[in-house]
Legacy VTK file of the C-alpha trace (Angstrom):
# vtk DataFile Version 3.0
C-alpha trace
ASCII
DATASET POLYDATA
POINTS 63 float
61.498 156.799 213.559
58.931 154.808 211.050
58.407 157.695 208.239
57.952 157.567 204.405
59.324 161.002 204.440
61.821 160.218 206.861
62.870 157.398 205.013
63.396 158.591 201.940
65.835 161.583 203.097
69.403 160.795 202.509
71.019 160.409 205.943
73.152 163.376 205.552
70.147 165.308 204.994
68.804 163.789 208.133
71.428 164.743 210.534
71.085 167.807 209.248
67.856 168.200 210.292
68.649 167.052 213.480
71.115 169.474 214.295
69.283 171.734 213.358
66.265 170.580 215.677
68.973 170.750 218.683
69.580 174.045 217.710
66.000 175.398 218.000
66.192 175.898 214.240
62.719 173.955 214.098
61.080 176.063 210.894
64.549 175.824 209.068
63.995 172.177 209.844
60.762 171.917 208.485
61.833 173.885 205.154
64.857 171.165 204.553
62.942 168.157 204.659
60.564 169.880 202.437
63.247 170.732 199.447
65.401 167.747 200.447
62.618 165.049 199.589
62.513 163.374 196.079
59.575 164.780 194.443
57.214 165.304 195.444
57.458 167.357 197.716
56.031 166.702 201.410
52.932 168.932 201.815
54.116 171.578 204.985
51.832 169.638 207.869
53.667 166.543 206.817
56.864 167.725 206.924
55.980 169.802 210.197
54.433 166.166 211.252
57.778 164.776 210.549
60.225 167.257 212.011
57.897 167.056 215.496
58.632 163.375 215.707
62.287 163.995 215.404
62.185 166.347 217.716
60.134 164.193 220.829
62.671 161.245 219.749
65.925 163.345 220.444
64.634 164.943 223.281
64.204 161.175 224.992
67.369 160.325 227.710
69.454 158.578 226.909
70.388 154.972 228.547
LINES 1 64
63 0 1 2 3 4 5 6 7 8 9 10 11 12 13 14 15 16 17 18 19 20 21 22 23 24 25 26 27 28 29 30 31 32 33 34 35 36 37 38 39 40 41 42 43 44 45 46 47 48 49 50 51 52 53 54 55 56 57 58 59 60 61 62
């Protein structure tokens, strides 16, 4: 996924926010890439923005 705020998380915060999107933990998502990103802090339709992409990207089969 091509992000700015992606890209910046750490990639521990990032599978975090994964499993949590696989969870159905979407909101809690949303909230953790908000306080996770350097400052500053995503704006919420930008995080929302970012956990959606995550979200159609894991949901993709596999090969």
């Amino acid at each position: 996924m091509e992000n700015s705020i992606w890209d910046a998380l750490l990639p521990v915060v990032r599978e975090e926010v994964d499993e949590l999107i696989r969870s159905g933990r979407r909101l809690h998502a949303v909230k953790l890439v908000q306080e996770a990103h350097p400052r500053p802090r995503p704006q919420l339709r930008d995080a929302v923005e970012v956990m959606s992409g995550r979200a159609a990207e894991l949901q993709e089969p596999g090969w």
